[in-house]
N, CA, C and O of each residue as an XYZ file, in Angstrom:
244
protein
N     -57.026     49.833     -4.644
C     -56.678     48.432     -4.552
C     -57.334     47.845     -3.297
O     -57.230     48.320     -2.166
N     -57.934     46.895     -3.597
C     -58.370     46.107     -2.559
C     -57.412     45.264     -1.219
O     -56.503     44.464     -1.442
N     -57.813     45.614     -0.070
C     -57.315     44.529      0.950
C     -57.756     43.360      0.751
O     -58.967     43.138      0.757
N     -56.793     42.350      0.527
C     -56.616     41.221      0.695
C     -56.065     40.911      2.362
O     -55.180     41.517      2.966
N     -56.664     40.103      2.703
C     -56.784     39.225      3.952
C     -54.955     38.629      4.639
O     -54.502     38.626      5.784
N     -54.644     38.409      3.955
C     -53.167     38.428      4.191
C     -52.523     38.953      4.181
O     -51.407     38.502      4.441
N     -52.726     40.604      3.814
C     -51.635     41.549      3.948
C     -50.705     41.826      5.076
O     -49.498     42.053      5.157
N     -51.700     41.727      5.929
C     -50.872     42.183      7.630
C     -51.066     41.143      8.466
O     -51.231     40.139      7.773
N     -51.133     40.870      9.703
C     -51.249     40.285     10.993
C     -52.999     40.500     11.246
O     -53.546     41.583     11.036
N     -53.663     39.393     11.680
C     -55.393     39.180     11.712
C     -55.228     39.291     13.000
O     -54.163     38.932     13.502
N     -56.401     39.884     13.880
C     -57.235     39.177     14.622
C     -58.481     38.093     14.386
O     -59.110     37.756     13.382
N     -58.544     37.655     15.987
C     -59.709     36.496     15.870
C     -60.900     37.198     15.154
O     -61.672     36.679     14.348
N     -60.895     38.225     15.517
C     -62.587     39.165     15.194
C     -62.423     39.662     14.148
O     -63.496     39.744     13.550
N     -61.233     40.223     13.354
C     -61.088     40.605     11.844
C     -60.901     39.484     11.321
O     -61.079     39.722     10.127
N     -60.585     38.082     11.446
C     -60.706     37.029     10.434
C     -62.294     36.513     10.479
O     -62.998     36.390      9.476
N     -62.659     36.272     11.679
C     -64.492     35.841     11.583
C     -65.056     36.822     10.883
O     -65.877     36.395     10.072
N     -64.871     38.414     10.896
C     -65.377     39.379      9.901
C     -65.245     39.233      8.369
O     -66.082     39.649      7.567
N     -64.120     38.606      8.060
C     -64.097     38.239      6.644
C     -64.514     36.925      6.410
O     -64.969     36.669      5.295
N     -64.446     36.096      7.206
C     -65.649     34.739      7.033
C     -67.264     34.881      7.004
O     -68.114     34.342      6.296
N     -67.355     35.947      8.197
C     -68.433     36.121      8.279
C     -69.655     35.331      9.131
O     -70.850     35.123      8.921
N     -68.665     34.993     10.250
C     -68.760     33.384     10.862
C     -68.831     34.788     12.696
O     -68.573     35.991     12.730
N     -69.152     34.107     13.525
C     -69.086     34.953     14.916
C     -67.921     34.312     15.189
O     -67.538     33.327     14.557
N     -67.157     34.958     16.362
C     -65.943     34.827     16.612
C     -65.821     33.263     17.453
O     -64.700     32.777     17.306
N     -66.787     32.392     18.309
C     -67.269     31.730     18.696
C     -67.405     30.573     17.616
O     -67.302     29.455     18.121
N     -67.594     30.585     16.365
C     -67.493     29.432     15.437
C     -66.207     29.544     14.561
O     -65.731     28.564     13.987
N     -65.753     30.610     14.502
C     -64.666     30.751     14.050
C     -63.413     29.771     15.353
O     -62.665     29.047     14.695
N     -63.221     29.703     16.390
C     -62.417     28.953     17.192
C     -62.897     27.788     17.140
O     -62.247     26.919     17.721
N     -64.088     27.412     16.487
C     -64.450     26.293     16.288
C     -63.718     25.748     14.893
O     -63.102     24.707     15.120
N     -63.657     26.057     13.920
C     -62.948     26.033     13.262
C     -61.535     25.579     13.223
O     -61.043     24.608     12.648
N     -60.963     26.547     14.003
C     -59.511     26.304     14.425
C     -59.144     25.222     15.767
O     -58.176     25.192     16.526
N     -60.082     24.577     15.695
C     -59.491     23.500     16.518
C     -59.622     22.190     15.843
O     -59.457     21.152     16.484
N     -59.918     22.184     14.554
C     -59.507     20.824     13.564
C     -58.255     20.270     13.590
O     -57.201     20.905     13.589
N     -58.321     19.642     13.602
C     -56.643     18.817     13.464
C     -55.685     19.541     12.638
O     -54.679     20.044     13.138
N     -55.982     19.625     11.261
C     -55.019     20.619     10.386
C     -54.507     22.014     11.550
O     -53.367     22.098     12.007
N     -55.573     22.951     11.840
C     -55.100     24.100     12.136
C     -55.427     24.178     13.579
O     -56.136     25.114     13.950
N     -54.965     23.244     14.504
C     -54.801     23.120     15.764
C     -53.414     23.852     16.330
O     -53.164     24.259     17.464
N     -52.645     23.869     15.177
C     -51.248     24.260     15.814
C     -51.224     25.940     15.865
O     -50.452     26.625     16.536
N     -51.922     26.249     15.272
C     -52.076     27.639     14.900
C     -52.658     28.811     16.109
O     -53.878     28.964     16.172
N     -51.873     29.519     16.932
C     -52.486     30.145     18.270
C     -51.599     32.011     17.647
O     -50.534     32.289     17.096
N     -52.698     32.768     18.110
C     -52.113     34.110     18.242
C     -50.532     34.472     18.401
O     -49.565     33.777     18.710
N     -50.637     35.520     18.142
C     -49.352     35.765     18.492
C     -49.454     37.042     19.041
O     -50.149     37.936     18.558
N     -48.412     37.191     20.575
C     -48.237     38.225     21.397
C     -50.133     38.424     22.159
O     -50.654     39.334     22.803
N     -50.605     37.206     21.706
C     -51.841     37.125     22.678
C     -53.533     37.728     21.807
O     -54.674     37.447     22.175
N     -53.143     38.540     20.684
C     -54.128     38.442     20.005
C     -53.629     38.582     18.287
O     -54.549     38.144     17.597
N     -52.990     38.842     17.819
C     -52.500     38.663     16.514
C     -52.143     37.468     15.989
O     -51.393     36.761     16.662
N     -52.514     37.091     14.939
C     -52.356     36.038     14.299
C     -51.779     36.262     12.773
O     -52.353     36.777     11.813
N     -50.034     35.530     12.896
C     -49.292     36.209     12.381
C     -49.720     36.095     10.920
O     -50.627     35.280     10.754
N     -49.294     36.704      9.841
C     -49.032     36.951      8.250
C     -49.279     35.116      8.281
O     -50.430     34.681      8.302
N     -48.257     34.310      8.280
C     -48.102     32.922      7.732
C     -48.565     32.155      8.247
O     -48.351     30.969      7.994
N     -49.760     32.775      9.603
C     -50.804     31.557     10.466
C     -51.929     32.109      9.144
O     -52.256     31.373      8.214
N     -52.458     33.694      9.331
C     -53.168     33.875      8.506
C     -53.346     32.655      7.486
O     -54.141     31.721      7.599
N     -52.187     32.940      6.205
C     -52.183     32.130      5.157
C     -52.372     30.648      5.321
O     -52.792     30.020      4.349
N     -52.120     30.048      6.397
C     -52.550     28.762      6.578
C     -54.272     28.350      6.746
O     -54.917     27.469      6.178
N     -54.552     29.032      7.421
C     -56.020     29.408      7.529
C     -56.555     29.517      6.485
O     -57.626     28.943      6.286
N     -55.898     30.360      5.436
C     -56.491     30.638      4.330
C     -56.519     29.505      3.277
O     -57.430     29.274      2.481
N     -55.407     28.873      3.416
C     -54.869     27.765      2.543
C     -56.081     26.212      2.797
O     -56.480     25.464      1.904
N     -56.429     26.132      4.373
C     -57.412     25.408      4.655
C     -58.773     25.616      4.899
O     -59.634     24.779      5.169
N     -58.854     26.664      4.790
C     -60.263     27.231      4.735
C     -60.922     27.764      3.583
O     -62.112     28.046      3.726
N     -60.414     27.949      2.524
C     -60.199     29.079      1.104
C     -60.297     30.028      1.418
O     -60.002     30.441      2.539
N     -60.890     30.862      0.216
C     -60.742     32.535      0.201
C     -62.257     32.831      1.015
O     -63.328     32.574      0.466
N     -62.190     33.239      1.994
C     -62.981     34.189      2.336
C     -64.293     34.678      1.361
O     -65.027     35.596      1.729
């Protein structure tokens, strides 16, 4: 079975890896108005339901 992108908690560098974007345009990204609110959690994880928001405004990977 395949990993899907939302299974667990992302980093910045495992979500630009599935975009495929450098980690550097990927924070570019996340500073749009929609997903401005959206910051790590515990300093580099980005939880399950930030993930999915990301995903929800960005599509599927």
């Amino acid at each position: 079975m395949a990993e899907r992108i939302t299974d667990k908690p992302r980093t910045l560098k495992e979500l630009s890896c599935f975009y495929q974007v450098s980690t550097k345009t990927f924070k570019g990204w996340l500073r749009c108005n929609a997903l401005r609110e959206i910051r790590p959690e515990n300093g580099y994880y980005y939880s399950i339901a930030s993930v999915k928001a990301i995903v929800q405004h960005l599509g599927e990977p």
